[in-house]
C-alpha positions in Angstrom: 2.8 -104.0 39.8 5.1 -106.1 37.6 5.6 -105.0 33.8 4.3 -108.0 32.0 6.0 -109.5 29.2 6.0 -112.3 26.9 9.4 -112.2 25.3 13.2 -112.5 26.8 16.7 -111.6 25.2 19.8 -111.5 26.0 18.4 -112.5 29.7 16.1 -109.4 29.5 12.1 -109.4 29.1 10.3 -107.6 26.7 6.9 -107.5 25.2 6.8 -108.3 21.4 3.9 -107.6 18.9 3.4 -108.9 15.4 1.7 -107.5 12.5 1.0 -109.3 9.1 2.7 -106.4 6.4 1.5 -109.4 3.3 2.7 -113.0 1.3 6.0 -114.2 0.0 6.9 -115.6 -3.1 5.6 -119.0 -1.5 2.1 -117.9 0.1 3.3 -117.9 3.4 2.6 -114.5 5.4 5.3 -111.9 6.2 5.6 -110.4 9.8 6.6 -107.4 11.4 7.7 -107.8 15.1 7.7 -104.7 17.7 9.7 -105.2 20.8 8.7 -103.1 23.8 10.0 -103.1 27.0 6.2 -102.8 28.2 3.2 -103.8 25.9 2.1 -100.3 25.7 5.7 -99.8 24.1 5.3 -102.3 22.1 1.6 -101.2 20.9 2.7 -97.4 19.9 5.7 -98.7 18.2 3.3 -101.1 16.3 0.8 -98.5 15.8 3.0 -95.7 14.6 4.5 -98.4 12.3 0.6 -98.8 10.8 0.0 -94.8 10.8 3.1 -94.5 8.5 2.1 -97.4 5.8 -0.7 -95.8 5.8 0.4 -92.5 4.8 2.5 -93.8 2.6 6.0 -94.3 4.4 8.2 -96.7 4.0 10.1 -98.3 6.6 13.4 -96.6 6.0 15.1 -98.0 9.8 18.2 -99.6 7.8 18.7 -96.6 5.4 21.5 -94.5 6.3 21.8 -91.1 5.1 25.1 -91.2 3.8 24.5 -94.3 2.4 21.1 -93.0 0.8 22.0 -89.8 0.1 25.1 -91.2 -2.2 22.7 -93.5 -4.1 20.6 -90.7 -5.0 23.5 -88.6 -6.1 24.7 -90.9 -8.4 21.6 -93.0 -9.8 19.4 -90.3 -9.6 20.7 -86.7 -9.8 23.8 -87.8 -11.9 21.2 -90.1 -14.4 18.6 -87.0 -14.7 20.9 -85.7 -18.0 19.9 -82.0 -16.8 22.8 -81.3 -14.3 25.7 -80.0 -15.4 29.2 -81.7 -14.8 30.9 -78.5 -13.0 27.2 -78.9 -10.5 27.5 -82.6 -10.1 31.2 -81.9 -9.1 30.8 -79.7 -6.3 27.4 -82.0 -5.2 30.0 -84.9 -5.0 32.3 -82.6 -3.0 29.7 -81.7 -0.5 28.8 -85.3 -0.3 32.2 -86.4 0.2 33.5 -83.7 2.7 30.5 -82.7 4.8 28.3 -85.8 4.5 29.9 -89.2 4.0 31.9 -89.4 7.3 30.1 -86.7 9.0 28.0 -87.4 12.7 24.9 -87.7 10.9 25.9 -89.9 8.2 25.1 -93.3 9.9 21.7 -91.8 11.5 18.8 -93.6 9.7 16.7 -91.5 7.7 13.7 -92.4 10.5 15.7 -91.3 13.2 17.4 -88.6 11.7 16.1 -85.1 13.6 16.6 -81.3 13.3 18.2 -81.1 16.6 21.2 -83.7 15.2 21.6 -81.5 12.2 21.6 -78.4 13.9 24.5 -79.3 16.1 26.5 -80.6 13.1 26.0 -76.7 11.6 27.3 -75.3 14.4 30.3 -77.7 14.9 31.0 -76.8 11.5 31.0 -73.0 12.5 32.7 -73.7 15.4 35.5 -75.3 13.1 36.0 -72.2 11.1 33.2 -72.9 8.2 31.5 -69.9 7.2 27.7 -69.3 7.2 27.9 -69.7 3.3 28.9 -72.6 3.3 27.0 -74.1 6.0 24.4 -72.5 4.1 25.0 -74.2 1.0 25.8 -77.9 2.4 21.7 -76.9 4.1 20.4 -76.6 0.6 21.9 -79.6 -0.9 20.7 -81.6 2.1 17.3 -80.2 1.9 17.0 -80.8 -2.1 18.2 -84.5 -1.0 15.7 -84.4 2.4 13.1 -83.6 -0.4 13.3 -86.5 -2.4 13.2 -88.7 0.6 9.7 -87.0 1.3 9.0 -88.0 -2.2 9.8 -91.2 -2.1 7.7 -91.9 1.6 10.7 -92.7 3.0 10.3 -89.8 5.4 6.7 -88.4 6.6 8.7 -84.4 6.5 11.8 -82.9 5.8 13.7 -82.1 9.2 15.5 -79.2 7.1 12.2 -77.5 6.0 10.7 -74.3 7.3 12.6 -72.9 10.1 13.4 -76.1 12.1 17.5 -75.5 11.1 19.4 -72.0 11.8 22.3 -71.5 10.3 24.8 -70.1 12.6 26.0 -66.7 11.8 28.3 -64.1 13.7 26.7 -62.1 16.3 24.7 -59.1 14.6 26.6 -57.0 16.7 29.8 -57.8 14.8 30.4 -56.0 11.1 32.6 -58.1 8.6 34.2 -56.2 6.2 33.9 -58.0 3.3 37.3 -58.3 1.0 36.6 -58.1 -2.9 40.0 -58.3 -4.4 40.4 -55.2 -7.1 43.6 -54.2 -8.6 44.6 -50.9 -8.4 45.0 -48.0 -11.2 48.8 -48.4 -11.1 48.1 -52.7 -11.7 45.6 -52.0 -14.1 48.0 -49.8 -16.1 51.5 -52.3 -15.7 48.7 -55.3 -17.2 47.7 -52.9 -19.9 51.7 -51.8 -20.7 52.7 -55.9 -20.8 53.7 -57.0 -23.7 51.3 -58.6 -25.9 50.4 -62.2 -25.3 48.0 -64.3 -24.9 47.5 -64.2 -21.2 47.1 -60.5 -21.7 44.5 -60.6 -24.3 42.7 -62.5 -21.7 42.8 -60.6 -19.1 41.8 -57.2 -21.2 38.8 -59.0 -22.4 37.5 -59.8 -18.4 38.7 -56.1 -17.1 36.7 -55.1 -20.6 33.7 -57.1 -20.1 33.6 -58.3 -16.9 33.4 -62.1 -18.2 34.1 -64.6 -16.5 36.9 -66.5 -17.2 35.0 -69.9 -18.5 33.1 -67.2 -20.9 36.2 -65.7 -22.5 37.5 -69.1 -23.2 34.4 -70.5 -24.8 34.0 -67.5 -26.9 33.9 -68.5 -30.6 34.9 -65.9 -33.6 30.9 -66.0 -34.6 29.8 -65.0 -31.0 31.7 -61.9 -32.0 28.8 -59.3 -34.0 30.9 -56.0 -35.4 28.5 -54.6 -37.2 25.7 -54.7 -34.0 28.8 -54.1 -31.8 28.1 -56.9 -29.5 29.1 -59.9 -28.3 27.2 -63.3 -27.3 27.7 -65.1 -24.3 26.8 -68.6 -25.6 28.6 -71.1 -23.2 31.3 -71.7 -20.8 34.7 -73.9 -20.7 35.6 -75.4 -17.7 38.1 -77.7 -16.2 36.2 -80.2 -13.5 36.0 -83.6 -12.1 34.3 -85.7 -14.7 32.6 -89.4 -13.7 32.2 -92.3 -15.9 29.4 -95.0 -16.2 31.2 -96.5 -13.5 31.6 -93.6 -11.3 35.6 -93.6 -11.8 36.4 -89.8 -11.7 39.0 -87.9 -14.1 39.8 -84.8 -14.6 38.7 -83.4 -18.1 38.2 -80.1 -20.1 34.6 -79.5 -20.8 32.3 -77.1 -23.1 29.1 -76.6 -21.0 26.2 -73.7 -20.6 26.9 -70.7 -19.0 26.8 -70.5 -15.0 23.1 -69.4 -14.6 20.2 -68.7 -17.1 20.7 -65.1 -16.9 24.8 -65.9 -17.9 23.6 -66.3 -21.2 23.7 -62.7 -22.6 24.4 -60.2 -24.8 26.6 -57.3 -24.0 28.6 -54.6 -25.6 31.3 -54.9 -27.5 33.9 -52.0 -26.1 35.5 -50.5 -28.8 38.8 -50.7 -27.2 38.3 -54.6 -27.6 38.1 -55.2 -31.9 42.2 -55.0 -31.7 42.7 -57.0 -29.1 40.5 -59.8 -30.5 42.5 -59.9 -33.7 45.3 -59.8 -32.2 44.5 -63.0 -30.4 43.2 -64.4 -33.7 46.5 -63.9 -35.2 48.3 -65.7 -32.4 46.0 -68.7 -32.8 46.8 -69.1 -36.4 50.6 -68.6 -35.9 50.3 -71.7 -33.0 48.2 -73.8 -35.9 51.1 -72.9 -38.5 54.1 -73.9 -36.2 51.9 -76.8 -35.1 51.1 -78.1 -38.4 49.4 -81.7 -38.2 49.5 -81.8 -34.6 46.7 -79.0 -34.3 43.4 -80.2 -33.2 40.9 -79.5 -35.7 37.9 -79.5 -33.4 37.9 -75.9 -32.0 39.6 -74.0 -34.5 36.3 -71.4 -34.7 37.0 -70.9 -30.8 39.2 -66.7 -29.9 41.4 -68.6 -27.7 43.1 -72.2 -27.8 46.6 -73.9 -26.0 49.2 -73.8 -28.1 48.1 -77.3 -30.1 44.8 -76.2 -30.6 42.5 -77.7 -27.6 40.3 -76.2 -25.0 42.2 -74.0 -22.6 42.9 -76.1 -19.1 42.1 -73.9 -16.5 44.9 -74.9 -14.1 47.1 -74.2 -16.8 45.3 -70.7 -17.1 45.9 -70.3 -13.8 49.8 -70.9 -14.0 50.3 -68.9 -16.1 48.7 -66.1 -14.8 50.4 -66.6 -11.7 53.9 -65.7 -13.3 52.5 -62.6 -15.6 51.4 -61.3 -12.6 55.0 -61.7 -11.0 57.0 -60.8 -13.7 54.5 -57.7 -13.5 55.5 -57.3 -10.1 51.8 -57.7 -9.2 50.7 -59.1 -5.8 48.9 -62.3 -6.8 44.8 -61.7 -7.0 43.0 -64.8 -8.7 42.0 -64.1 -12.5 38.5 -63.4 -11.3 39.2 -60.2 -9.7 39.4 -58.9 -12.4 35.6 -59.2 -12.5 35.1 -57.4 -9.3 37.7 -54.8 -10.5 35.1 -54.3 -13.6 32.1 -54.0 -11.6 33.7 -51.7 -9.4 34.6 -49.8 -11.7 31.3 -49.4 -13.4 29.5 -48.5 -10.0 32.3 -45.5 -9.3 31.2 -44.4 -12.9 27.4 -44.0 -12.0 26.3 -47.0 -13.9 22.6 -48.8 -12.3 23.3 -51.6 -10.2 20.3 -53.2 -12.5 22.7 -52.8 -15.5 26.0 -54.6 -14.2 23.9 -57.0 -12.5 22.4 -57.9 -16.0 26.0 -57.3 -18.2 27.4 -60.1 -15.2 25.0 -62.2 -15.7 24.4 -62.8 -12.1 20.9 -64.7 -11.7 19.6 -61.7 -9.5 19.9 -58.1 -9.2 20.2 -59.4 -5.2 23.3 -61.5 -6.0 25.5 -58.2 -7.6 24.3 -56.0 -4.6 25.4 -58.4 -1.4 28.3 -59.0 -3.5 29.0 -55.3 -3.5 27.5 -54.1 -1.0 30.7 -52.4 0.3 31.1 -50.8 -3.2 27.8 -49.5 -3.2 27.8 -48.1 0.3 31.1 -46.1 -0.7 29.3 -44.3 -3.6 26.4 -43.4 -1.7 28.7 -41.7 0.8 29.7 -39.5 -2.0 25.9 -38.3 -2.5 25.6 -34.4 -2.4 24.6 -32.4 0.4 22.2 -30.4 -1.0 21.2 -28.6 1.7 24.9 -27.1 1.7 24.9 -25.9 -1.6 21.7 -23.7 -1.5 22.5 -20.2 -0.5 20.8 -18.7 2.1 18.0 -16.6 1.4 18.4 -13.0 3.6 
C-alpha cells in the first residue's frame, strides 16, 4: 500500500501537519508545521512537540550548545557578581578548549544525547586527557546542562545520574601518583640562600603550607603575635580578566581565598616572626629607593614588587625559576613546596584531619586522595606488635 502524502520537496513527498502555537503582533495566527515522511511521522512529531509545551519546554531545535552554553557563561554566570574572576577564567577556558569547536558543539540542545557525549569523553581520553579533567569539563557541562533544564529548554539533563562514565584506566592498572617534594639536602640549600625576598617567600609556604596567592595577600594586621597566629583573609592572583565588553586582559587581582574552608586561622611557627620582619624591612627599603614612584595602595600588605603593587605571579614565577638554579635545585613549581609541608607533617604523626584543616582544603577527602601515597608509606611503618611481645614459656 502506498505511503500517502500531501506535501512534496525538493521532488520528494512528505506528509505535513500544522498546529496553531498563538497571534502575532497583527492578530493573525502563528503555525507550527511537522513534516513526516508518513502521516504517522508527521503526528508523533506533532504530538511530542504538544507533550513538551505542555511541560514546559521550549522549542530549543536552533539552539546550539556552544552557542548557548557561551551565552550563559557570559550573561549569566559572569553577570551573577558571586563568581570569582580566577573561576570565571578557567570556565572560559573549558568553554573555549573543550566546548566551542568540540563534536558536540553544533548539536542542538534537543538533539543533544548521552551517547554523543560519552564518545567525546572517551576521545578526549583517547587523546591523552586525564580522567580529572574529563571529570571536570562533565561538571561544568552538567552545571550548564542544569540551567537548560531550568529554563525548559530541555525536558532532563543528558549528564545527570549515571547516563555519562568517565573513562578511567583499567582497575587492574596502579598509577603512582607523583607529588613533587624537595629533599632534605634542597630544603637545607633554600634555607642557607641568602636573604631575599624570594626566600622569605618560600620559608613562609615550607612554614605554613600556604599557598602561594595566600602569602602574597597577607597584610601586616593578618599577622597576631601576641595569639601567635596568623589569618588567612584572601588571596592575590594573576588571571585573565574580562571587560563589559568581554575583551580579556591580563590583570593582578585581590580576591577570597580558594574555598570556604581556605579562610583560616593557623599557627604562627616561631621560626617565622624573623623572617616576617625581615621582609618588612625590605619593603620599606624598596619604598625609600622608590620615593614618589611607590604605590600607595598596598603599603599594609608583607610582600610587594619593587614599586609597591601586587606581586604578578608570572613574575613570581621567574624569579623562582632562577633561585632555584643558582641553588642548583632541579626546577619543582613554587607549590611543592606545599606538598613538601604536608608531607612533612604526616611523617611527623600529625592527623590527616589537622593538615587537611591548616591547608584549607574544602574536605578532609581532598588532603587524603591528594596524599594518598604519603599516607600509605606511614602506615607501612605501623608496629608489629605481635613481634615485640615476648613469649610467654
Amino acid at each position: 500500500m502506498a505511503t500517502k502524502t500531501n506535501f512534496i520537496s525538493n521532488g520528494k513527498k512528505y506528509y505535513r501537519l500544522t498546529y496553531d502555537i498563538g497571534i502575532d503582533a497583527n492578530g493573525k495566527r502563528i503555525r507550527k508545521q511537522f513534516i513526516g515522511k508518513s502521516r504517522k511521522e508527521a503526528e508523533r512529531k506533532k504530538l511530542d512537540y504538544i507533550n513538551k509545551m505542555n511541560s514546559g519546554i521550549k522549542d530549543a531545535k536552533n539552539m546550539w550548545l556552544a552557542q548557548t552554553l557561551k551565552s550563559w557563561l557570559f550573561e549569566v554566570v559572569k553577570m551573577s557578581g558571586n563568581i570569582k574572576p580566577t573561576t570565571f577564567a578557567r570556565y572560559e577556558g573549558l568553554y573555549r578548549n573543550y566546548i566551542e569547536n568540540s563534536p558536540i558543539g553544533p548539536i542542538s540542545l534537543d538533539k543533544l544525547e548521552p551517547i554523543q557525549i560519552q564518545r567525546y569523553y572517551n576521545k578526549l581520553f583517547r587523546q591523552g586527557k586525564s580522567s580529572s579533567q574529563i571529570n571536570y569539563i562533565n561538571k561544568f557541562l552538567k552545571q550548564f546542562l542544569n540551567y537548560a533544564v531550568d529554563c525548559g529548554y530541555i525536558l532532563k539533563n543528558p549528564c545527570s545520574g549515571k547516563k555519562i562514565s568517565i573513562p578511567r584506566e583499567n582497575s587492574n592498572t596502579v598509577v603512582e601518583k607523583n607529588i613533587p617534594v624537595f629533599t632534605d639536602e634542597e630544603l637545607s640549600k633554600i634555607v642557607s640562600a641568602d636573604n631575599c625576598k624570594i626566600k622569605y617567600i618560600a620559608l613562609f609556604s615550607l612554614a605554613t603550607g600556604m599557598r602561594r596567592g595566600e602569602i602574597i595577600g597577607l597584610k601586616e594586621s593578618d599577622i597576631d603575635y601576641t595569639s601567635k597566629e596568623i589569618h588567612i583573609k584572601r588571596s592575590v592572583a594573576t588571571t585573565t580578566i574580562f571587560d563589559d565588553e568581554n575583551k580579556k586582559s591580563k590583570q593582578t587581582i585581590i580576591q577570597e581565598p580558594k574555598s570556604k574552608n581556605s579562610k583560616r586561622t593557623i599557627p604562627l611557627p616561631l621560626s617565622l616572626t624573623k623572617i616576617i620582619k625581615s621582609a618588612i624591612k625590605i619593603k620599606k627599603s624598596e619604598k625609600l629607593k622608590a620615593g614618589n614612584s611607590y604605590t600607595k595602595d598596598y603599603l599594609n600588605y608583607i610582600f610587594l614588587s619593587q614599586q609597591g603593587n601586587l606581586i604578578n605571579a608570572g613574575n613570581l614565577d621567574k624569579t623562582w625559576t632562577k633561585f632555584l638554579r643558582e641553588l642548583n635545585i632541579p626546577h619543582k613549581k613554587f607549590h611543592a613546596l606545599r606538598h613538601t609541608y604536608a608531607t612533612k607533617q604526616f611523617e611527623n604523626n600529625i592527623p590527616l584531619k589537622t593538615v587537611s584543616m591548616l591547608l584549607g582544603h574544602s574536605s578532609i577527602e581532598i588532603t587524603a586522595n591528594i596524599y594518598t601515597h604519603v599516607l600509605k608509606k606511614e602506615k607501612e611503618k605501623s608496629v608489629d606488635l605481635l613481634s615485640t611481645i615476648k613469649t610467654m614459656v
